[in-house]
N, C-alpha and C positions, 0 to 999 in steps of 0.2 A: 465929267468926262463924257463923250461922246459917245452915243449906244454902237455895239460892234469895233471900238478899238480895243477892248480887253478881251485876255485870249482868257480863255477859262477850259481846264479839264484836260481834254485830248489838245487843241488847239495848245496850250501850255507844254505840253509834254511835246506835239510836233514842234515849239518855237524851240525847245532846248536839244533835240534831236539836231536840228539844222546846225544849234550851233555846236555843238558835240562836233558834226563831223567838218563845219568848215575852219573849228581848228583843228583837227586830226591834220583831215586831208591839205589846208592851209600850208603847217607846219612841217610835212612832209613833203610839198611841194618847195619848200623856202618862204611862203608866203604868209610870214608869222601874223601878219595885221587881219586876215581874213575872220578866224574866230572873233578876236575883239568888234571887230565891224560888222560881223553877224551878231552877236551879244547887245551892240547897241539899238539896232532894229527890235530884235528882241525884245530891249526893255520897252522899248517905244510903243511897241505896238500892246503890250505886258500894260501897260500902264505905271508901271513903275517910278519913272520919270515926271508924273502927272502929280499932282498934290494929294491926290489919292494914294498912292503907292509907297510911302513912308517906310512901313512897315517892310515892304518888300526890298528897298534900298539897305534898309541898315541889316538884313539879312545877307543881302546880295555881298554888301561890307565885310558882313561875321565871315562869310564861306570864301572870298578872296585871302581873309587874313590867313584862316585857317589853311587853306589851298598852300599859301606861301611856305607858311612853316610847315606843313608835312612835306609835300613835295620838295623841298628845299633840304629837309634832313633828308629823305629818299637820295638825293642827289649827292649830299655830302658822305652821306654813310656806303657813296662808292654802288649804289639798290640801283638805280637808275639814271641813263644816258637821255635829257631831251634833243628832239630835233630845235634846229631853229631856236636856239637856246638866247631869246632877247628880253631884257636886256643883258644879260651878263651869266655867264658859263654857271655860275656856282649858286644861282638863286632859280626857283622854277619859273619857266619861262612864261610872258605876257599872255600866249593863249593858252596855256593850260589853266593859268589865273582865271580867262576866261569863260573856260568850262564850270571851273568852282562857281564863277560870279551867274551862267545860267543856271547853275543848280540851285544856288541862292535862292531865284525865282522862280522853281516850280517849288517849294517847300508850304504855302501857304496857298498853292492850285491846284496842280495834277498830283502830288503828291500826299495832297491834303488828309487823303482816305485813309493815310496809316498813321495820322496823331493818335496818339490815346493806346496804340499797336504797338509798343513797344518793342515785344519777341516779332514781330512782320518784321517791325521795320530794322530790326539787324538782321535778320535772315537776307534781306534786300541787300543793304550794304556790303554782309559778309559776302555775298554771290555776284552780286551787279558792280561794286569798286575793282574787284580785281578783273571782272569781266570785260568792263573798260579800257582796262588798260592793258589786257591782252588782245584786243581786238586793236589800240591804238598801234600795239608791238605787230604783230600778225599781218595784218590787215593793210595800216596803213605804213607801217616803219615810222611812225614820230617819236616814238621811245624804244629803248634798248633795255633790257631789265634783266639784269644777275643772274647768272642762271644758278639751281638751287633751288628749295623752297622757301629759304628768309622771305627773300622781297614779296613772294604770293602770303606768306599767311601774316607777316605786315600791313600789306594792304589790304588785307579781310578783316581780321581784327581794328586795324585803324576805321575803315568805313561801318563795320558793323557795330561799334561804339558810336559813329560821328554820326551816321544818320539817326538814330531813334532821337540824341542829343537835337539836333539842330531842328528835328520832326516836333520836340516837344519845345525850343525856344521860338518856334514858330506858330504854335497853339493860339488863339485867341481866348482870353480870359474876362470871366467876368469880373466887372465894376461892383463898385459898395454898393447897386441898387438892383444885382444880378442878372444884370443885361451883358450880353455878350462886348469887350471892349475888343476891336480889332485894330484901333491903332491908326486907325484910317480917317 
């Protein structure tokens, strides 16, 4: 890979910021393609895409699959209305997928700092998931969410279980000759 195409640290954390808000603001415009086509830059410039990047793809996989089936019972269980709801009313919509699929790829970058943190890293999830998606609500109107407390301590418990999960299936482990294997 090319020196300077992979984002590393802060740069990683501003590539998923971006795409954070161009599908917020994307999907709240109508513009449901916006997040995914900032997600693809993303990976591009991530390295993820590159032969190097393996490890970050099948991540980027896990956190779409998982994206689907939460936000998709969210949706079924009546918790939340997405905007831009594509492809179809009753499944979570392509850039929300989106968001998952950049989260995927800060897990082994900028977010790298709290493997091995377990109690961090659901503090994070339990605070920053639902934080997300009240600023998606607030902020930009791409979601509509129950009102109550279900759907908030849903999404705290949901994220503050899935991030430490996904922080420690993104860990890089040592080999039988206890070198670090990353995968890569």
């Amino acid at each position: 890979m090319k020196p300077g195409l992979h984002l590393h640290g802060w740069g990683n954390l501003v590539g998923f910021q971006l795409v954070w808000i161009a599908s917020v603001a994307g999907a709240a415009a109508g513009m449901w393609w916006a997040g995914p086509a900032c997600l693809v830059l993303f990976a591009v410039l991530q390295g993820a895409l590159g032969p190097d990047g393996r490890r970050d793809l099948r991540l980027l996989g896990l956190c779409v699959l998982i994206g689907l089936v939460v936000d998709t019972v969210w949706i079924r269980a009546g918790l939340m209305r997405f905007a831009a709801p594509v492809p179809f009313p009753g499944l979570a919509p392509v850039w929300i997928l989106a968001m998952w699929a950049g989260f995927g790829l800060t897990l082994r970058h900028s977010l790298a700092v709290l493997q091995g943190r377990p109690w961090l890293a659901a503090l994070l999830g339990l605070a920053g998931g639902p934080a997300a998606y009240l600023a998606a609500e607030r902020a930009w109107g791409a979601v509509a969410i129950a009102e109550g407390p279900l759907p908030w301590v849903g999404l705290a418990l949901a994220w503050a279980a899935l991030t430490p999960l996904l922080l420690e299936l993104a860990r890089d482990r040592p080999d039988a000759a206890g070198t670090a294997e990353s995968g890569r």
